[in-house]
C-alpha positions in Angstrom: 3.0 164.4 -116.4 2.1 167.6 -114.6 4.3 170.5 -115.2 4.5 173.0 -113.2 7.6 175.1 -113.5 8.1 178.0 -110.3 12.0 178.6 -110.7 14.6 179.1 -113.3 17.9 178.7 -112.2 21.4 179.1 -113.3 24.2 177.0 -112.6 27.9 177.8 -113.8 29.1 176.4 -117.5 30.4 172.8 -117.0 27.8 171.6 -114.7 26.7 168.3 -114.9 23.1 167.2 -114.4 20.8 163.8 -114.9 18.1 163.6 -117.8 15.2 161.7 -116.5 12.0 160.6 -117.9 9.1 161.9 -115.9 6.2 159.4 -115.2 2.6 161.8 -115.7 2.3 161.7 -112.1 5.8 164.0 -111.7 5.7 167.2 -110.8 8.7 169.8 -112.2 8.8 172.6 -109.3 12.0 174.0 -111.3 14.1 174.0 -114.3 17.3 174.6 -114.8 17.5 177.4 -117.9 20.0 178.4 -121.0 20.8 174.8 -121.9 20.4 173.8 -125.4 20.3 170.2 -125.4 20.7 168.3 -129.4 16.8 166.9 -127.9 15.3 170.0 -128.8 14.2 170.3 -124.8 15.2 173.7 -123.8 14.4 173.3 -120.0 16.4 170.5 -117.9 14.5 169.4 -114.7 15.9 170.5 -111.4 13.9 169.3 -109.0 10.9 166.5 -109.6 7.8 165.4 -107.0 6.0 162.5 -106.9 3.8 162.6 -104.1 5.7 163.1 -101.2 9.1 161.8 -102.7 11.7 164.2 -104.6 14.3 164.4 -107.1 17.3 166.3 -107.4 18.7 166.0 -110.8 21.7 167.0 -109.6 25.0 166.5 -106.8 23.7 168.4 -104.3 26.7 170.3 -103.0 29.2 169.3 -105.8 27.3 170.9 -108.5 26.3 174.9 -108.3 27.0 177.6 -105.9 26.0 178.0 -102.1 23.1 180.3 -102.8 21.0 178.5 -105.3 21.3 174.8 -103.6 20.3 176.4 -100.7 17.4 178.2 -102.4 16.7 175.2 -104.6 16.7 172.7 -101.1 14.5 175.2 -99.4 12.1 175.3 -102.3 12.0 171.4 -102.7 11.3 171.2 -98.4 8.3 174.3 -98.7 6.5 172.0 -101.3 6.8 169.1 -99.8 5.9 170.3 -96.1 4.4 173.5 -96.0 6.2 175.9 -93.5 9.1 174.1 -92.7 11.2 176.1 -93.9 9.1 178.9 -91.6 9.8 176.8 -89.1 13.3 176.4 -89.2 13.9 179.9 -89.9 12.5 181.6 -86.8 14.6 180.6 -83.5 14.0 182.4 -79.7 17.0 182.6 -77.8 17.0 182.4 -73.8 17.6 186.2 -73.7 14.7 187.0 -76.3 12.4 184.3 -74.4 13.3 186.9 -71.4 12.5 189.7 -73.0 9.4 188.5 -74.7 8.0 187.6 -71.1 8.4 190.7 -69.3 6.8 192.3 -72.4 3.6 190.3 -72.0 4.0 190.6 -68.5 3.6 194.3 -68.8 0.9 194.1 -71.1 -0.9 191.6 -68.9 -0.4 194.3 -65.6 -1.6 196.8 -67.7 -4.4 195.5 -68.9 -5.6 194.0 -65.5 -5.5 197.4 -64.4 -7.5 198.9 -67.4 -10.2 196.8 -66.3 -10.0 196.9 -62.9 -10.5 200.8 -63.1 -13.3 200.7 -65.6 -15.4 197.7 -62.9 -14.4 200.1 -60.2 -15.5 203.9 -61.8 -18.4 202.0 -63.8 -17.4 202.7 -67.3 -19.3 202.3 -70.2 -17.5 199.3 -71.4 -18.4 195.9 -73.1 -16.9 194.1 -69.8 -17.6 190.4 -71.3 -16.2 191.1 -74.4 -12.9 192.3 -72.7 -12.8 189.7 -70.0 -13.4 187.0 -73.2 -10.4 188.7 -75.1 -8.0 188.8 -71.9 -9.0 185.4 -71.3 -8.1 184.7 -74.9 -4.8 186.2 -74.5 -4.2 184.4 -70.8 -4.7 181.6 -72.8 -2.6 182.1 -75.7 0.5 183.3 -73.2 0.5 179.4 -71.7 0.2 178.1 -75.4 3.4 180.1 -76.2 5.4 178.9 -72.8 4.7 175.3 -73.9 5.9 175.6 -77.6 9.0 178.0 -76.6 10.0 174.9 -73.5 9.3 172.2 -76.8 11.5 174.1 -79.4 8.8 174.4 -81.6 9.2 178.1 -82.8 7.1 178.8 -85.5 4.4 178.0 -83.3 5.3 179.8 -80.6 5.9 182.9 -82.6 2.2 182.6 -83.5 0.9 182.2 -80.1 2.8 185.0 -79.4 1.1 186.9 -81.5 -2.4 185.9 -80.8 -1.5 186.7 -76.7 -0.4 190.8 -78.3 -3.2 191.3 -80.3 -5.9 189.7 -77.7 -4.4 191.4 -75.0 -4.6 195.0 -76.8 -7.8 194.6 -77.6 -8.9 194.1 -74.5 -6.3 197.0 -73.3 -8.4 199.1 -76.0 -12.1 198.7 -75.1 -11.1 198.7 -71.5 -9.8 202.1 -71.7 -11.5 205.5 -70.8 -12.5 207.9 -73.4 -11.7 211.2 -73.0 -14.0 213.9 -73.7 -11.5 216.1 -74.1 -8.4 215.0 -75.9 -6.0 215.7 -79.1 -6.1 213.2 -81.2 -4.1 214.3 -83.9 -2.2 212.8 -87.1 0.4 214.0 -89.6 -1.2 214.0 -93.2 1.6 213.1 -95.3 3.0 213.8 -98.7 2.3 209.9 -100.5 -1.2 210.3 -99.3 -1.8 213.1 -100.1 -0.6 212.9 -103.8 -2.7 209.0 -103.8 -5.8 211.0 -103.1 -5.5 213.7 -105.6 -9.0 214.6 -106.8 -12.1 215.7 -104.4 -14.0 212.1 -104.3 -10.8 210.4 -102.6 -10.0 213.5 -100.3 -13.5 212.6 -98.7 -13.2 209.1 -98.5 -9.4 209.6 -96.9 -11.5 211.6 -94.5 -14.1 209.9 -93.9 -11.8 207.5 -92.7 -10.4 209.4 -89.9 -13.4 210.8 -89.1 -15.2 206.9 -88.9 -11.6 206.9 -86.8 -13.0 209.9 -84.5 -9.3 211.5 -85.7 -9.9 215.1 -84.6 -7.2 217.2 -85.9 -4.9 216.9 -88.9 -1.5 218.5 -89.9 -1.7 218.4 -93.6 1.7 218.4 -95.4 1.6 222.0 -96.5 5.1 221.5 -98.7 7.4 219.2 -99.1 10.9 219.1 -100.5 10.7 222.5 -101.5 6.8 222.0 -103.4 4.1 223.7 -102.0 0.7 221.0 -101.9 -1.6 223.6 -103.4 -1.6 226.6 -106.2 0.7 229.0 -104.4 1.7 232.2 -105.9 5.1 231.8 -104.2 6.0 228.5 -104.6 6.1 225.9 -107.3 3.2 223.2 -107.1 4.0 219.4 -106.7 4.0 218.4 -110.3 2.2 215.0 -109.0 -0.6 216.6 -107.8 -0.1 220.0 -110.1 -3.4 221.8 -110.7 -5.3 219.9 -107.9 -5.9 222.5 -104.7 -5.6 219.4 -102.2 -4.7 221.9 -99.1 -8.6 223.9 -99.7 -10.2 219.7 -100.4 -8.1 219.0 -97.5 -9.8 221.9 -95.6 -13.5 221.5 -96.6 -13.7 217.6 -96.0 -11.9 218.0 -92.4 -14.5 220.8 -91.5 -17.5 218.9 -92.3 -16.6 216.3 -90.0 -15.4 218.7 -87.1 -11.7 217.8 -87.7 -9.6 221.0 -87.1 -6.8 221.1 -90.1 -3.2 222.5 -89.6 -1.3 223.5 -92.6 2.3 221.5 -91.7 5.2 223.6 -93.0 8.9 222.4 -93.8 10.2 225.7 -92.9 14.1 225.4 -93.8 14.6 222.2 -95.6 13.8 222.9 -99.3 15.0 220.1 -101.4 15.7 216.0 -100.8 17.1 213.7 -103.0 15.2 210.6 -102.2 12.2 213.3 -103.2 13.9 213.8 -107.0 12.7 210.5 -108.1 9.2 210.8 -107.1 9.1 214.0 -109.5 11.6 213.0 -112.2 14.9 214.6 -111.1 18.1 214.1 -111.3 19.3 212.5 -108.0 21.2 216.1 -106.9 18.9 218.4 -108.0 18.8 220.5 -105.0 15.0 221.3 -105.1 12.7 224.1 -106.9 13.5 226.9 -104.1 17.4 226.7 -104.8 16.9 226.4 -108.3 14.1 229.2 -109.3 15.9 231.7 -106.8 19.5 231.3 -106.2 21.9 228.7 -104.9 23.5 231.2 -103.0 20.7 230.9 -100.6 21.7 227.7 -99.9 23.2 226.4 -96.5 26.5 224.4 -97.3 29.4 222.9 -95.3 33.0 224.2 -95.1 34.0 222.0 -98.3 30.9 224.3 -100.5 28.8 221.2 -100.3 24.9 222.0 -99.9 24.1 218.2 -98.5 25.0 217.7 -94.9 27.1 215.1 -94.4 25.6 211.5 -94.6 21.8 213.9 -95.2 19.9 213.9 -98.0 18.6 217.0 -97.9 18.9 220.9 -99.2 18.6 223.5 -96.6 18.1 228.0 -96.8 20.5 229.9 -94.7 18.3 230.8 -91.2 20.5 233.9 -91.3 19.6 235.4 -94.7 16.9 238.0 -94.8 15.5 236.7 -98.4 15.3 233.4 -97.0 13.6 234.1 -94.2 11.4 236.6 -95.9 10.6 234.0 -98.6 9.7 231.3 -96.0 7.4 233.7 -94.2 6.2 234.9 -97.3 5.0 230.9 -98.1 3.3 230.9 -94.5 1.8 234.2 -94.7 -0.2 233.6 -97.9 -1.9 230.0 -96.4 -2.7 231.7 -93.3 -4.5 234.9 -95.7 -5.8 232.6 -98.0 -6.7 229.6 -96.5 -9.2 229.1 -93.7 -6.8 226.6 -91.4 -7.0 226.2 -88.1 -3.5 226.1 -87.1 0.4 225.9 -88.6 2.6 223.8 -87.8 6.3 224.8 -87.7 8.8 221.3 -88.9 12.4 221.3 -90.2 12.6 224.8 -88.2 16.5 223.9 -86.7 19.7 223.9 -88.7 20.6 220.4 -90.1 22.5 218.0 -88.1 26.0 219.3 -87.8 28.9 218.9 -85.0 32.6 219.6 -85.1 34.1 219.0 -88.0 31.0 219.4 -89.8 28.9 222.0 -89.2 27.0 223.9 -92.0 26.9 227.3 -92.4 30.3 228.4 -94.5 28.4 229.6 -97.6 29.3 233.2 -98.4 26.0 234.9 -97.2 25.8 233.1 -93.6 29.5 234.1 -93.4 29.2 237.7 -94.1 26.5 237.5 -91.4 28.2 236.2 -89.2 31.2 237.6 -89.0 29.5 240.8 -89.5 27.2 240.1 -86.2 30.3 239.1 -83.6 33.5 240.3 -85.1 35.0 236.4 -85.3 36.5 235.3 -88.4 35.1 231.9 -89.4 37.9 230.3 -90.8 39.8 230.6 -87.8 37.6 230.0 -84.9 38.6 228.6 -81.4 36.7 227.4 -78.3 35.1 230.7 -77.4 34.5 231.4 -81.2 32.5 227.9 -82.1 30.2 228.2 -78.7 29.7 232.0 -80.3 28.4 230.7 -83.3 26.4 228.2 -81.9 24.8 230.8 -80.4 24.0 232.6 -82.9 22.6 230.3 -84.8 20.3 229.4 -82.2 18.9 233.1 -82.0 19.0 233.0 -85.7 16.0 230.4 -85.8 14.4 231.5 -82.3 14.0 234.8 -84.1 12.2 233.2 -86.9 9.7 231.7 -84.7 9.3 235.0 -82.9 8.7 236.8 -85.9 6.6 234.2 -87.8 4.4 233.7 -84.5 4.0 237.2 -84.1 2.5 238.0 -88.0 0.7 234.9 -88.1 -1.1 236.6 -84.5 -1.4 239.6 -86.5 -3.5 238.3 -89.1 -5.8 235.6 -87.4 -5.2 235.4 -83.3 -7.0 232.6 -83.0 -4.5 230.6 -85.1 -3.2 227.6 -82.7 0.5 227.3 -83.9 2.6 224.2 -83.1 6.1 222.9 -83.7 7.1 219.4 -84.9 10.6 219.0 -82.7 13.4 216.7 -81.5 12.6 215.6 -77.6 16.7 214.7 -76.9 17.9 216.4 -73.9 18.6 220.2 -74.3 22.5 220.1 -74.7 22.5 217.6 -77.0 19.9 219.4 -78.9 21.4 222.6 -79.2 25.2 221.3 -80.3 23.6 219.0 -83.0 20.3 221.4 -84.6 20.4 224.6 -82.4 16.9 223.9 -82.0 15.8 225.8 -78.3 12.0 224.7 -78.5 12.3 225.5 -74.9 12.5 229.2 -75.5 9.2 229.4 -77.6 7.1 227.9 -75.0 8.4 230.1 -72.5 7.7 233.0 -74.5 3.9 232.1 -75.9 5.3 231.5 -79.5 3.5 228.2 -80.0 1.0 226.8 -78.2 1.8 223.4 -79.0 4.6 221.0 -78.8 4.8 217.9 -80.7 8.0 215.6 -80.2 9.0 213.2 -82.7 9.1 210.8 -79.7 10.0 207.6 -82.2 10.5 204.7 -80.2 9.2 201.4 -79.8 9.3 200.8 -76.4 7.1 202.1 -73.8 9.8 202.8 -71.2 11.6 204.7 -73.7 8.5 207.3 -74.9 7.4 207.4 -71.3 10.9 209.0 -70.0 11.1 211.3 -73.5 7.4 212.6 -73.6 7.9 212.9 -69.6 11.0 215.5 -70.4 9.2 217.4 -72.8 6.4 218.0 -70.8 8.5 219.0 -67.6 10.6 221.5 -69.9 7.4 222.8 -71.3 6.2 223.1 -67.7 2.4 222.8 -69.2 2.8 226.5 -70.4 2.2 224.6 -73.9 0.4 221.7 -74.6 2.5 218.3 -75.5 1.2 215.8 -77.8 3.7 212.9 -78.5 4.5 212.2 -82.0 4.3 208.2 -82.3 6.0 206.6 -85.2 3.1 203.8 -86.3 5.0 202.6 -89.2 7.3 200.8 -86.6 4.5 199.6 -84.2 1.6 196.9 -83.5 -1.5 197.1 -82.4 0.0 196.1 -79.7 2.8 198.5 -79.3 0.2 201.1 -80.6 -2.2 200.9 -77.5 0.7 200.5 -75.0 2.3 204.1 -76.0 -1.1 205.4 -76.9 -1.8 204.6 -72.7 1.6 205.6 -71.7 1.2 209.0 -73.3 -1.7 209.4 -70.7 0.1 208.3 -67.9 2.7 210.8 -68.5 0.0 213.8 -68.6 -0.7 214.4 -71.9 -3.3 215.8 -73.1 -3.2 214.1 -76.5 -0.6 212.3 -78.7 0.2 212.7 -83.2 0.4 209.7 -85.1 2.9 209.4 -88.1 1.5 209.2 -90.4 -1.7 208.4 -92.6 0.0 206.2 -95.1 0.9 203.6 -92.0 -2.5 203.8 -90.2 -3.7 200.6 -91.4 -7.2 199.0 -91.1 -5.8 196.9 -88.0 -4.8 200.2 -86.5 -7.9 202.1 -87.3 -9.8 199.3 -86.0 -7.6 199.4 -82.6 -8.8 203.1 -82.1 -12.6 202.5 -83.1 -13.0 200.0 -80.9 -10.6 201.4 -77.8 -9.5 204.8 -76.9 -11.3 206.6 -79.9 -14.6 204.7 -79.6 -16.3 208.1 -78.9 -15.7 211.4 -80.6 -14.2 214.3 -78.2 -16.7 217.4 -77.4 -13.1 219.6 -77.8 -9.6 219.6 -78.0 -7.4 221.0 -76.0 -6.4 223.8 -77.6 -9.1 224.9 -79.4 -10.7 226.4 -76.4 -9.1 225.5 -73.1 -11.4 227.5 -70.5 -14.5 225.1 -72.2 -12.5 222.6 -71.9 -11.5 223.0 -68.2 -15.1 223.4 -67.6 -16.2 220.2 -69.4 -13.4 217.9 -67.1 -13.9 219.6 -63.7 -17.8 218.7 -64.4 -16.9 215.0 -65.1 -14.9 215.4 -61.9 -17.6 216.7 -59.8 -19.8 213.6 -61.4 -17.4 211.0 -60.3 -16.7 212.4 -57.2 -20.7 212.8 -56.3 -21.4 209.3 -57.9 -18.8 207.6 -55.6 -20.5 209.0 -52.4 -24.0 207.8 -53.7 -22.6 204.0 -53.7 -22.0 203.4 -50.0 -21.5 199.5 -51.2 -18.0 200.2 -53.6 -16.2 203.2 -52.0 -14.6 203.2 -48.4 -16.0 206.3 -46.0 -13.5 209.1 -45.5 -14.4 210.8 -42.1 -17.1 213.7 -43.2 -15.0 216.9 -42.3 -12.9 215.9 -45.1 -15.7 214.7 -47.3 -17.3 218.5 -46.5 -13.9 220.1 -47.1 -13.8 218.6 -50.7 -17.6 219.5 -51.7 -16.9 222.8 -50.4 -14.1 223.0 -52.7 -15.9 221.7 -55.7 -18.4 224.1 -54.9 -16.3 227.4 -55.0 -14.1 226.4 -58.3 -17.6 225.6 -60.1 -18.7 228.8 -59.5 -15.3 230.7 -60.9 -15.4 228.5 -63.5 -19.1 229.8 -64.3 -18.1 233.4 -64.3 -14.9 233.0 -66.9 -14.6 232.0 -70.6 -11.8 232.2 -73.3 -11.8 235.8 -73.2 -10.7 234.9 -69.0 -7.7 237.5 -68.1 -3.9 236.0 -66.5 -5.7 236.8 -63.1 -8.9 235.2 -63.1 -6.9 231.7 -64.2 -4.6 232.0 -62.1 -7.2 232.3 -59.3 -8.9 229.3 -60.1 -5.1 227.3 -60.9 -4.0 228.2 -57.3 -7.7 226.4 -56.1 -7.8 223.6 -58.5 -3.6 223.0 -56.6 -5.3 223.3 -53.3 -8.6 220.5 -54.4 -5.8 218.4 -55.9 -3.7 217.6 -52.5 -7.1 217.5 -50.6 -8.5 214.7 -52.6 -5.7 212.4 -52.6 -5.2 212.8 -48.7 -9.0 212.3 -48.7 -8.7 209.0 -51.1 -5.8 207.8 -50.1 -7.1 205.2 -47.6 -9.2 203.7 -50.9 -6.2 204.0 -52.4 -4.1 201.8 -49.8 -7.0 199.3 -49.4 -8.3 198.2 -52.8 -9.6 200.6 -54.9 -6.1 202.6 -55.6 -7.3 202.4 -59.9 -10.5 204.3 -59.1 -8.6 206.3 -56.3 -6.1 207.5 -59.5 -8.5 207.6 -62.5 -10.7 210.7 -60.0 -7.3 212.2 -59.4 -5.7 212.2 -62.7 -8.7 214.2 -63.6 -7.3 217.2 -61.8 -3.7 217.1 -63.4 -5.4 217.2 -66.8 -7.8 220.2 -65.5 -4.5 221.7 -63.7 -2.2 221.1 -67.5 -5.3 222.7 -69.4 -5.6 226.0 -67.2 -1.6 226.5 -67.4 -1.9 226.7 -70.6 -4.8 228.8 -70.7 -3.0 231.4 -68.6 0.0 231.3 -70.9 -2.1 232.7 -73.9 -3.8 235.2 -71.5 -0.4 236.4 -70.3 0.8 236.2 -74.5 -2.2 238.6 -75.2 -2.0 241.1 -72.1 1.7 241.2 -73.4 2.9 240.2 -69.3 5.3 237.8 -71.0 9.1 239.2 -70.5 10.5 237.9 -74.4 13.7 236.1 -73.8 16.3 234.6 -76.5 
């Protein structure tokens, strides 16, 4: 007989069961346990095989609960035919079917159209491979129809599959490469702690480099523990000792990856954090607990958890706790040789009517001190005052951290990890006026936590941002790649492009898996970047108007692919390209407001003149090639605004407003 006990179950006292004798070709798959039999056999049979035939030693349905004769009758159908019960547990409704079609049907337009502009502007691309993969996927879409129309699920789940990842590929190696791009990720806490001694920290980087990653926002602190030996802060005892913020630093450098320290400015305690570091589930976090809970923001019933939060916040109001927070900042940005901070957590928790935070003595006595209202009895007028003033409270911060960051190191690129819902929302839930900052050159960069899964859905957020922003900062989508396929991952990845950006963050290392890394090598991220955006813009500009000028002069050398605009309009656009190349030539980063703006106001003027003078190519056949010249110009058009925003920050011509 050969035994091979997988289960132990438990059926209820006074359940009846057969004894049988087992022939040495029987299989047991399970036992029934905790019966003492006068036999001396201390396991009865539950279920017995013999080749394809099975046993049930007992009344199915009279004997045991619901739960373990349905797990025992599943177990018994897996082993007999493997992936049945797969099979029968994945079912496509009409309405999913629907949805599942115009989902490949987007993926399918979109990739058609990422190869058709790569044949048409003659990209370096391995066109056979991607017409194989697409092909691949066409293929795999038909196999999918014909299981879904035959109600065989399971395998039309897999086909469905194959179509995603076939068509992304191809999506992926179809796609330009920019030259100049952000391509930035958040370096989390659980990977940063998993790679806590020198030899990982360069293979973690390695990684992203092999990934052509070019800048990182390492997780500076973290539920109130600073990542390396601060003087102010206590260290994360899971990594205590360890100086992963400077290994952090060096291994990034040596592969040309900028590094931004990323700071949790007002949240300093969380209790799903306690049990990573052996506290008690309300310990309210080292900051609170070394200083004073009397720093701590609580609600009107003294509690210092938001409602339905987990975590602890400071008062924005208080002087110590803003001096402590800026104190934190202050010594990376002395001590460490970063190339940015990033400001996250810098709002007031989620609150609304009814529960709003803020009624610990110290914000109250600030308060009420500031306006004259009395916060226990506040009406209309009063709650829209506080609001207020609470959203100055942290606009302040920024103002005043921005400004002694610029102090110290002015070439410090400072960003802000922020919510992207609409404005009023924003400011009646977190009093959070990212808006504000932008206007007023306090960060140059904006990075929404944009975490959706569907296209449509980042497409109209990152689209707000960026029209709020008004390219006086530079917006780089935060993409939440825990929740997304390769996929997924290459259609928001596009989609951020479309919308103008000039780069997108990925959250975070611990989900970017080797499918994911693979997606990047092979499409978008196949080459490294000659610069980001923000490290210096004017070189930048420089570097995409002369890929412009390229395509533009290579697309009149091939009489046999582009359609002849009449030649006064052809002259007019050389003639154009010719007077912006030379302004460019005279300016660098040092470039004043004026001199930027001189070259904006032509690069406006070449923008409307080339797609009147493509627009017949456009309308004919070649509209991809047609878009890909033209989109060069927004991006040249985003980079310059931004340029002229730090000009105008440095000249101090910016009128502060808050």
């Amino acid at each position: 007989m050969k035994t091979i006990p997988k289960k132990l179950f438990n059926f209820s006292v006074g359940s009846s069961f057969n004894i049988v004798k087992t022939l040495p070709t029987c299989q047991i798959l399970a036992n029934f346990a905790n019966y003492d039999l006068t036999s001396a056999v201390n396991m009865v049979p539950a279920i017995i095989l013999n080749n394809k035939n099975a046993y049930l030693t007992w009344s199915l349905g009279l004997q045991g609960d619901v739960t373990n004769n349905a797990k025992l009758t599943s177990l018994c159908l897996s082993e007999i035919y493997p992936g049945i019960t797969q099979e029968a547990s994945i079912q496509i409704s009409y309405a999913e079917y629907q949805t599942i079609n115009q989902e490949l049907n987007y993926l399918q337009k979109r990739t058609q159209e990422t190869i058709a502009t790569a044949k048409q502007a003659d990209l370096m691309v391995p066109m056979p491979t991607i017409e194989n993969n697409y092909n691949n996927a066409q293929e795999s879409v038909n196999k999918f129809n014909t299981a879904y129309h035959a109600r065989q699920f399971y395998q039309a789940n897999k086909y469905l599959k194959e179509a995603r990842q076939d068509f992304a590929i191809a999506f992926a190696q179809a796609m330009p490469v920019r030259p100049v791009e952000a391509r930035c990720v958040w370096l989390d806490r659980g990977t940063i702690v998993s790679v806590a001694n020198p030899q990982a920290m360069a293979k973690l980087f390695d990684r992203l480099s092999e990934a052509n990653i070019n800048c990182v926002y390492f997780e500076t602190n973290n539920a109130g523990y600073a990542m390396y030996p601060s003087q102010i802060a206590q260290q994360n005892p899971n990594i205590n000792g360890f100086d992963a913020l400077n290994a952090a630093i060096n291994e990034a450098h040596k592969r040309n990856i900028e590094l931004h320290a990323w700071f949790w400015i007002f949240n300093v305690g969380n209790t799903l954090h306690n049990k990573l570091v052996a506290k008690p589930l309300d310990f309210p976090g080292p900051v609170l607990t070394s200083h004073d809970l009397i720093w701590g923001l609580a609600g009107v019933n003294g509690s210092l958890l938001p409602p339905r939060q987990h975590e602890f916040w400071i008062d924005p109001s208080y002087d110590e706790t803003r001096n402590y927070i800026k104190s934190l900042v202050l010594e990376v940005v002395k001590k460490y040789p970063v190339d940015g901070i990033q400001l996250d957590y810098i709002r007031y928790p989620f609150n609304g009517k009814g529960s709003e935070m803020g009624y610990n003595y110290l914000g109250r006595q600030k308060f009420e001190n500031d306006t004259g209202f009395n916060l226990d009895c506040l009406n209309d007028e009063g709650l829209k005052v506080w609001q207020a003033w609470k959203i100055n409270n942290i606009s302040t911060f920024v103002r005043t951290i921005s400004s002694e960051i610029r102090q110290i190191n002015p070439n410090l690129r400072i960003s802000a990890a922020v919510y992207a819902m609409p404005k009023r929302m924003r400011l009646n839930s977190i009093q959070q006026e990212w808006e504000t900052w932008v206007k007023n050159g306090w960060i140059d960069t904006v990075n929404p936590m944009t975490y959706v899964t569907k296209a449509s859905e980042l497409s109209n957020m990152a689209s707000y941002v960026r029209e709020e922003s008004n390219d006086l900062a530079l917006v780089y989508p935060g993409l939440s790649i825990r929740q997304l396929d390769i996929a997924s991952l290459i259609e928001q990845l596009d989609t951020s492009r479309v919308v103008g950006t000039l780069g997108t963050t990925l959250f975070a290392v611990a989900q970017l898996d080797d499918d994911k890394i693979r997606l990047l090598k092979l499409g978008p991220y196949r080459k490294p970047t000659v610069l980001t955006p923000q490290s210096q813009p004017i070189e930048a500009t420089k570097l995409l108007f002369k890929d412009f000028s390229t395509m533009v002069y290579k697309y009149l050398q091939d009489p046999h692919k582009h359609i002849m605009s009449d030649q006064a309009s052809t002259n007019d656009v050389l003639y154009k390209i010719r007077v912006i190349q030379s302004k460019l030539d005279k300016i660098d980063n040092n470039a004043n407001s004026t001199q930027i703006d001189d070259v904006a106001s032509d690069i406006k003027i070449l923008a409307d003149t080339v797609n009147n003078w493509l627009r017949l190519e456009a309308f004919i056949k070649r509209g991809f090639r047609a878009q890909y010249i033209a989109n060069y110009l927004t991006q040249v058009a985003s980079i310059l605004s931004y340029a002229e925003q730090k000009s105008l920050s440095k000249e101090n011509k910016i009128s502060v407003k808050y």
